[in-house]
N, C-alpha and C positions, 0 to 999 in steps of 0.2 A: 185298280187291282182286279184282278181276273184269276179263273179260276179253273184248274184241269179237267176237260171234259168229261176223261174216262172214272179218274178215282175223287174229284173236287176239292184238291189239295190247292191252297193257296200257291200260284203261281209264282217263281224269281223271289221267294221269300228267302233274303239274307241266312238263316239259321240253318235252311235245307238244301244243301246243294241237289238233291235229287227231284227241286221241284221247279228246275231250269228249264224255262218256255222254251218249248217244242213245236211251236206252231200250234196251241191251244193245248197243249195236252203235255204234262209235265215229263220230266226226263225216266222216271222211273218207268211209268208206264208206257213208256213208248218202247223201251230197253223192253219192259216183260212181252212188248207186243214183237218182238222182234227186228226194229230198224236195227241194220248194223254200224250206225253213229254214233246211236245212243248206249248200246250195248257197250261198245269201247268208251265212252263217256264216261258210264255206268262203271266199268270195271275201273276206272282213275281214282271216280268219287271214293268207293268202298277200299279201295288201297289206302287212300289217305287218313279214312275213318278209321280203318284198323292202325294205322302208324298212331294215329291221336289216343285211340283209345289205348292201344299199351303204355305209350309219352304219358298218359296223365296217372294210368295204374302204374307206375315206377313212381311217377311224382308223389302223387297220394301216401304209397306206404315208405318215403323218405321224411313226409311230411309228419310222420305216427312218434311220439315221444311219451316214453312215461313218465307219468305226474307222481305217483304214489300208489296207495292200494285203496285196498274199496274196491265197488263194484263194478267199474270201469274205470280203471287209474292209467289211462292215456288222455295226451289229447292228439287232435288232430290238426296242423298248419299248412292247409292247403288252400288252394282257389278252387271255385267249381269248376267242372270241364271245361263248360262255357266259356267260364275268363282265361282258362290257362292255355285253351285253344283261340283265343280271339284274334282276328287278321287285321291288318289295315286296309284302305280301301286300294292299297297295288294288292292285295291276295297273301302277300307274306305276314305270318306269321308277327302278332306284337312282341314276342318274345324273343331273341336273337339266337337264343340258344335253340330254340326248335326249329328255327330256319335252318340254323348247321345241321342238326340233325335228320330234320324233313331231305335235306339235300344228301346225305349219306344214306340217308335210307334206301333214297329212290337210286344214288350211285351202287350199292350192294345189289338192288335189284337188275341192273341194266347187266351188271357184272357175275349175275347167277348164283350169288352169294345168300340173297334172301329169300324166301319163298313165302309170303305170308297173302 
């Protein structure tokens, strides 16, 4: 295990796509340093973080039911992002339904439909 020269981010760590060995030096920091590989790299990674991150805030507040009253008379039935985002090791997505989704996202995107 090895470690980014520039900011010493654990390198190829599973959980960060933005700490993808670069030749010693992880992907974020080479995108801020200007390579234009990584920059388009960089722009995939955060496209796909933003699809997840809105995918789990829909999920979350689907997931909100009230219990009753009192002081907070909800509960909440969801997974953490973590799990709800979890991949298999081809890259897709454990859950099928955000595979379709993942995939319509990125089609509305090619198609100028999204802009996120």
């Amino acid at each position: 295990m090895s470690n980014c020269h520039i900011c010493g981010c654990i390198l190829d760590n599973p959980k960060d796509p933005t700490s993808r060995d670069c030749g010693g030096d992880c992907l974020k920091c080479m995108a801020d340093s200007g390579d234009p590989d990584c920059i388009r790299s960089m722009s995939k990674v955060l496209v796909q973080k933003s699809f997840e991150d809105l995918a789990f805030g829909q999920r979350f507040l689907m997931g909100i039911k009230r219990t009753g009253t009192g002081q907070f008379p909800f509960s909440v039935d969801c997974p953490t992002q973590e799990d709800f985002v979890s991949k298999r090791a081809d890259g897709h997505y454990v859950d099928e339904t955000l595979n379709a989704m993942w995939w319509a996202w990125q089609e509305g995107r090619k198609n100028g439909g999204l802009d996120y």
